[in-house]
C-alpha positions as CSV (number, residue, x, y, z in Angstrom):
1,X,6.7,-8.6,25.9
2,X,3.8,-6.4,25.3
3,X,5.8,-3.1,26.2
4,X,8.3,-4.5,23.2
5,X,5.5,-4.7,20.7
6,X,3.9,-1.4,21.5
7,X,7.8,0.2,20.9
8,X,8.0,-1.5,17.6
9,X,4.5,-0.9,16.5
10,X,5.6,2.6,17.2
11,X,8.8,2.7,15.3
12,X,7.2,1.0,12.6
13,X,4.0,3.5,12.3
14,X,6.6,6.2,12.3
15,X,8.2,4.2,9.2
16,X,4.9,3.4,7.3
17,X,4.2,7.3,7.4
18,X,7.7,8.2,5.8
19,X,7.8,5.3,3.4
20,X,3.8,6.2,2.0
21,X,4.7,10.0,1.4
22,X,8.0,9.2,0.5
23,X,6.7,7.0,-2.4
24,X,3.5,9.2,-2.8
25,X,6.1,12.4,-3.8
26,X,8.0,10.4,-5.8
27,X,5.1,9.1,-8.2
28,X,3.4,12.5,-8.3
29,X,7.0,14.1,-9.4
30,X,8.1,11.3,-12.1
31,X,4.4,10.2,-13.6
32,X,2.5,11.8,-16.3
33,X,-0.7,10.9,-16.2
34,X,-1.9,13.8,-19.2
35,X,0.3,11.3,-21.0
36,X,-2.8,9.1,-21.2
37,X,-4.7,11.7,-22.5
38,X,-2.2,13.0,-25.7
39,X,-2.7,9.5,-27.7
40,X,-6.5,10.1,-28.0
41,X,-8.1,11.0,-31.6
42,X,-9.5,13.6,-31.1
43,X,-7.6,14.9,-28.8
44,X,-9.3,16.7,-25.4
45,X,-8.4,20.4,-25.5
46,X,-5.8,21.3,-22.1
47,X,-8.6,22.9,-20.3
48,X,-10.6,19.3,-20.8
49,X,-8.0,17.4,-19.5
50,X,-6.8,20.0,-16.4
51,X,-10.2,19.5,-14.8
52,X,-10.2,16.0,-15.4
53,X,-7.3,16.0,-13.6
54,X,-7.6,18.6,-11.1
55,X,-10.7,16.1,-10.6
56,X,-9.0,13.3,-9.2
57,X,-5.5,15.0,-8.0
58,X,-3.5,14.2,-10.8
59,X,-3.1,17.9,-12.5
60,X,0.7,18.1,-12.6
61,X,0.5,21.8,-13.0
62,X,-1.4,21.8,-9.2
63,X,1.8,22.8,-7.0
64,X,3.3,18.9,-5.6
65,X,2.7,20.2,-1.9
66,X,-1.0,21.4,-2.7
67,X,-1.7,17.6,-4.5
68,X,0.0,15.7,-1.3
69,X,-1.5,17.7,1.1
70,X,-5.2,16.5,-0.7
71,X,-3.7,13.2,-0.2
72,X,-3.2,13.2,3.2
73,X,-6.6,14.5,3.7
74,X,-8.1,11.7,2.0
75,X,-5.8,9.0,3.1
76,X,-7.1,10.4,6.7
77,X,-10.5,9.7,6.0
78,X,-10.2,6.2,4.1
79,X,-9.9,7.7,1.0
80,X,-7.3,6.2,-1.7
81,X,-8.5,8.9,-4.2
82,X,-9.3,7.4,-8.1
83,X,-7.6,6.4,-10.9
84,X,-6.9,8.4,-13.9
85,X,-9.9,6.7,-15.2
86,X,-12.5,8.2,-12.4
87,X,-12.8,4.5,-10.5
88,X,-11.7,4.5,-6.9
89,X,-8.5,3.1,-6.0
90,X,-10.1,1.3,-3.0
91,X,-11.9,-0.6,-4.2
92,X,-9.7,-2.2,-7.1
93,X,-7.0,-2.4,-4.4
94,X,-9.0,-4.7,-1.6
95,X,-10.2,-7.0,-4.8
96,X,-6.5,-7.2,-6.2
97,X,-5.7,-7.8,-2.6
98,X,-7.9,-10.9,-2.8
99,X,-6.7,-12.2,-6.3
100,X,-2.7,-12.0,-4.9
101,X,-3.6,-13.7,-2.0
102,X,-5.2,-16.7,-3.3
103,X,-2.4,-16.9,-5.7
104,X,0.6,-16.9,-3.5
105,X,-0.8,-18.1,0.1
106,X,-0.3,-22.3,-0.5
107,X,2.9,-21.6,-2.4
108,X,4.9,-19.2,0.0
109,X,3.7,-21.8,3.4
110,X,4.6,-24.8,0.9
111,X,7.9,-23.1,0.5
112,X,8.5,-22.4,3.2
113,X,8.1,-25.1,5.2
114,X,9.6,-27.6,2.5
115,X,12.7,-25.1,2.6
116,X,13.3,-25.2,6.4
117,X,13.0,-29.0,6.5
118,X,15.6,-29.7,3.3
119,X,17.4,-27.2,5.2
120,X,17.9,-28.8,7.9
121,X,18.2,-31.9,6.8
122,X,20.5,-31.1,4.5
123,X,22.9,-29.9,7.3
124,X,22.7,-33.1,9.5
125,X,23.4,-34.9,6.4
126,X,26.6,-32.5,5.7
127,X,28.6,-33.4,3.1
128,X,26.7,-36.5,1.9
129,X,24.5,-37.5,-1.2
130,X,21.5,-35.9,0.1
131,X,23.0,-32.7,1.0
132,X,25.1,-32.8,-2.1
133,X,21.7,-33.3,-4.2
134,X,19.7,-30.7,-2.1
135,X,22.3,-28.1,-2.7
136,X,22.2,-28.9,-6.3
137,X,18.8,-28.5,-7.0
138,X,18.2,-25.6,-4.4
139,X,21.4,-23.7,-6.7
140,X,19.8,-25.0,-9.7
141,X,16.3,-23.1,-8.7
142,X,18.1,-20.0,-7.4
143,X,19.6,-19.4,-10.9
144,X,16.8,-20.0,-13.5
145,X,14.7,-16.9,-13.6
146,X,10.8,-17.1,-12.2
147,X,9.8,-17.0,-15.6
148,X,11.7,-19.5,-17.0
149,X,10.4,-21.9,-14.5
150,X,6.8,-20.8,-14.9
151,X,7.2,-21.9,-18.8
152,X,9.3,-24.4,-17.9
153,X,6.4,-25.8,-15.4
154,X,4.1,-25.0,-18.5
155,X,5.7,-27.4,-21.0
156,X,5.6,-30.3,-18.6
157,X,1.8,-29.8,-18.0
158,X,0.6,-29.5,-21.3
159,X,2.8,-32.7,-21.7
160,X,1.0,-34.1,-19.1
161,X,-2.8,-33.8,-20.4
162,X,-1.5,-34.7,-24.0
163,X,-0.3,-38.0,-22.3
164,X,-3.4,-38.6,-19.9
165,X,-5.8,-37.2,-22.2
166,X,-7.0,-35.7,-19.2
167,X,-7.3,-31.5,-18.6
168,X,-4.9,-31.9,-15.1
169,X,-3.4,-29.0,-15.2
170,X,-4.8,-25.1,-16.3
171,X,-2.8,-22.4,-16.8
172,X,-4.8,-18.9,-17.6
173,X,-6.7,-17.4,-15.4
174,X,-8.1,-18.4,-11.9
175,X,-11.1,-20.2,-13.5
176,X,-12.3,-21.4,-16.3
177,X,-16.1,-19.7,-17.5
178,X,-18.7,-21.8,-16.6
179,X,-17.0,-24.1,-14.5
180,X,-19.7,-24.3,-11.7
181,X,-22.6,-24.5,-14.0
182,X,-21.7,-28.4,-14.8
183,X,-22.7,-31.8,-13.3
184,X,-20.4,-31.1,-10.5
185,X,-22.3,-27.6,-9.4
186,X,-20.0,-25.7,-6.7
187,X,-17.6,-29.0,-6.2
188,X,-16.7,-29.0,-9.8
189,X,-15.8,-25.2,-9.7
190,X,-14.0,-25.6,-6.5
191,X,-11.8,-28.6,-8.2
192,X,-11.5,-26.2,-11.7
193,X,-10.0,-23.4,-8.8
194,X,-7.6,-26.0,-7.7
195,X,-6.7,-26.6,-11.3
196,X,-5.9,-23.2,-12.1
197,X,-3.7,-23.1,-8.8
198,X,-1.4,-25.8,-9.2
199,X,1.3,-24.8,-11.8
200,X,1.1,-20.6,-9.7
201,X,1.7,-22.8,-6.4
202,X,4.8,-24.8,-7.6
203,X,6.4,-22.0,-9.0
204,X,6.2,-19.9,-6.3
205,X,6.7,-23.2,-3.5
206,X,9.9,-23.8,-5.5
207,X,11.6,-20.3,-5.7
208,X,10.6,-20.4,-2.0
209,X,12.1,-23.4,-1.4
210,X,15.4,-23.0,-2.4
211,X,16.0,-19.7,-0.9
212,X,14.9,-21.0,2.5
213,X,16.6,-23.9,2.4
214,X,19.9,-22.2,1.7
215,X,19.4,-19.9,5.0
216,X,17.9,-22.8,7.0
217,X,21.0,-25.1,6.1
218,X,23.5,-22.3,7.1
219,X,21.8,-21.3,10.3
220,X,21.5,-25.1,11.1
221,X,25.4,-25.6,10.6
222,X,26.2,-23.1,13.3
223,X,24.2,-25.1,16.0
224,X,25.0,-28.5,14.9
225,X,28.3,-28.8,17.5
226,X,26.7,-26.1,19.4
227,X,27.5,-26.6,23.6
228,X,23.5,-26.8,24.3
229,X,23.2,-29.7,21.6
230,X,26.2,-31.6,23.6
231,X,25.0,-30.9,26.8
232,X,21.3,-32.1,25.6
233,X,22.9,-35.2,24.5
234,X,24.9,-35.8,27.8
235,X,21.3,-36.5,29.2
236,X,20.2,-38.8,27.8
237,X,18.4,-37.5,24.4
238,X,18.9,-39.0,21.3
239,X,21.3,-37.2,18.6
240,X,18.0,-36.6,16.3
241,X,15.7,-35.7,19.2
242,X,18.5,-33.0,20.8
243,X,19.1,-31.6,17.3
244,X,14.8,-31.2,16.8
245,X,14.3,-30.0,20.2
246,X,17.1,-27.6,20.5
247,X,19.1,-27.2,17.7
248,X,16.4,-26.5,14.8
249,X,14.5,-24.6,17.0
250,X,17.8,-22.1,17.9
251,X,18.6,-22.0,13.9
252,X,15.1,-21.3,13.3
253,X,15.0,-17.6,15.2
254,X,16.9,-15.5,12.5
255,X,14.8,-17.3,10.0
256,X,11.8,-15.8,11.6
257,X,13.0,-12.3,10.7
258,X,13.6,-13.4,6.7
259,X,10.5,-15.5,6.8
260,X,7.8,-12.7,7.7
261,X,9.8,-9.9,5.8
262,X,9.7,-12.1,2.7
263,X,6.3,-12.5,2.8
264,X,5.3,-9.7,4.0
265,X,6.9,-8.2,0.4
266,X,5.5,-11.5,-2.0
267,X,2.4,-9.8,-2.1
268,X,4.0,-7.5,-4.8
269,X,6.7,-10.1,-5.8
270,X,4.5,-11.9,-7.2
271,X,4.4,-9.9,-10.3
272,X,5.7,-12.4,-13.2
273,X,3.4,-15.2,-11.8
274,X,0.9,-13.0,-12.0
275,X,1.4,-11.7,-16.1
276,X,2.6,-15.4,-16.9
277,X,-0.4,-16.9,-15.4
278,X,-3.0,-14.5,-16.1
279,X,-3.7,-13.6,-12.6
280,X,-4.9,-10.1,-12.1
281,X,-3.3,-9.2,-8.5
282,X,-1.3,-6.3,-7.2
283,X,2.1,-6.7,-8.8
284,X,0.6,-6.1,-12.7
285,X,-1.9,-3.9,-11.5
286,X,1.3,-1.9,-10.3
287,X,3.1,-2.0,-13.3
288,X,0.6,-1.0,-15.4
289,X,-0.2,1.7,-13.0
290,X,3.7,2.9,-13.3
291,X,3.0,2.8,-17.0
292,X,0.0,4.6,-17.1
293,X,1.5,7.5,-14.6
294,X,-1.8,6.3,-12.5
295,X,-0.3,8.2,-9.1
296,X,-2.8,7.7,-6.5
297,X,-3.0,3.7,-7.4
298,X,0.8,3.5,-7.2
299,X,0.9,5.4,-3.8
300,X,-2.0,2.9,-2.8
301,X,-0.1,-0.1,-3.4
302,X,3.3,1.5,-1.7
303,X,1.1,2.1,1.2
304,X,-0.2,-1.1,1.2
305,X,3.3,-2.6,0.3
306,X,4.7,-0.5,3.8
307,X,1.5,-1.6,6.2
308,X,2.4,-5.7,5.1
309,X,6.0,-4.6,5.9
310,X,5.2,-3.4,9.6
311,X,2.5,-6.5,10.1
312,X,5.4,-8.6,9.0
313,X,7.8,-7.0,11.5
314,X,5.4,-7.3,14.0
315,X,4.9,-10.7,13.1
316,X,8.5,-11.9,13.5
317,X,8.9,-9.8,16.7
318,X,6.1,-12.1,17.9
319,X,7.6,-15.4,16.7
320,X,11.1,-13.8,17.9
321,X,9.6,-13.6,21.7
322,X,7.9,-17.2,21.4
323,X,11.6,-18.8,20.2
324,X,13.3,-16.6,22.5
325,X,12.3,-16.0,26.1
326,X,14.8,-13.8,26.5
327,X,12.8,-11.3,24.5
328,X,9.8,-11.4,26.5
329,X,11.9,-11.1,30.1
330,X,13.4,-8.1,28.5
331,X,17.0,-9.9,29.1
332,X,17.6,-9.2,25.0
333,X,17.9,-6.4,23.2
């Protein structure tokens, strides 16, 4: 098993390299950050704004292979280089880092979990109400757009504390100013936090839900009259307790590759939760980054994006080799 994880980890580092210069040429060849610059009133003569680029590696008149090259360099040392602006990427990127996280941690485990179980449950129950209603609501999910359901989710809330009277549910921000300075101290802000996270949480638990439950349902079917569930049966074990013991735990190995690659990636997916809920992670700070020609924080984030890709592979090799022993005798491919 370990000799299987160092040759991924080595495949994948390989990867990681090609996909970070790949996106850092890219950027530096299609962005214009002197765009920034020609809006201003009055406006910086060209030998103003070459050294403010030259500064930070963002001159586009620097030959590309001269400005990656100064990348590399950096990115050897730990350095992400600075935005147009003069701040440095690093540290915008490990607190951005932070915000994403907190937003879509509860909601991609919640969806995921929920997702696998009306998965499967949906299959045992093949063909009935409850897989007739699961499918329903899981297509019904898939086809309204995340930001549909975010205002959708909105509507309902401010319903909600109209009705109770009550401020249940927040939707701006990650906190509300002052929060933790009430009667309630440090509780009360950690119940305002909690607040802000509900509505960010379902939408994402939901999207999650139905995508998962879709796969799950699917890989559950093919297992379902599968010879190891018969034979599991013949001994004595119950229909429910052969179909939890071996047959959801078979369906659940190819879902180990989608799950950890799909969140690996939610980091920046996360991007319309983010701009509809006032949360100031990594998917708006990209797009405004792409807008801005801000190259060294878009080849940040790719970077980023590409190192959660690998740990993600790596995580599903790992889960692969605990669902499958074959992969740890070396019996698999």
């Amino acid at each position: 098993m370990a000799a299987f994880l160092l040759r991924r980890l080595a495949n994948y580092a390989v990867l990681v390299v090609l996909a970070s210069s790949l996106a850092y040429l890219l950027a530096a060849a299609a962005l214009r950050p002197r765009a920034n610059f020609e809006g201003r009133a009055p406006r910086p003569s060209e030998a103003v704004i070459d050294a403010q680029l030259t500064r930070f590696n963002l001159n586009d008149r620097t030959p590309l292979a001269v400005r990656y090259g100064t990348w590399v360099a950096g990115l050897a040392h730990g350095d992400l280089g600075h935005t147009w602006q003069g701040e440095r990427v690093a540290d915008e990127l490990w607190r951005r880092v932070g915000v994403s996280l907190r937003l879509v941690s509860l909601g991609a485990v919640l969806g995921g979990v929920l997702g696998v179980l009306a998965g499967a449950y949906a299959a045992v129950r093949r063909g009935r109400t409850a897989d007739r209603l699961i499918t329903l609501l899981s297509y019904l999910l898939l086809a309204v757009p995340v930001f549909v359901l975010a205002v959708l989710l909105q509507i309902v809330a401010c319903r909600t504390n109209d009705v109770t009277g009550l401020r249940v549910f927040e939707w701006v921000g990650e906190t509300t100013p002052g929060a933790s300075e009430g009667p309630f101290g440090a509780l009360g802000g950690l119940g305002d936090r909690a607040r802000h996270l509900l509505l960010p949480t379902a939408t994402i638990a939901l999207v999650q839900l139905a995508l998962y439950s879709r796969y799950q349902r699917s890989m559950m079917l093919d297992v379902l009259h599968a010879d190891f569930v018969r034979t599991a049966q013949a001994k004595g074990l119950r229909r429910r307790d052969a179909l939890l013991r071996h047959g959801l735990r078979t369906a659940l190995i190819p879902m180990t590759t989608y799950f950890a690659y799909t969140s690996g990636l939610l980091l920046l997916g996360g991007v319309f939760t983010e701009k509809i809920f006032g949360w100031h992670g990594m998917g708006e700070w990209l797009v405004d980054s792409v807008t801005r020609g801000d190259v060294n924080v878009v080849a940040a984030v790719n970077c980023l994006a590409a190192v959660a890709v690998l740990l993600a592979g790596l995580a599903s090799d790992v889960l692969y080799g605990i669902l499958d022993p074959r992969v740890r005798t070396g019996t698999a491919a």
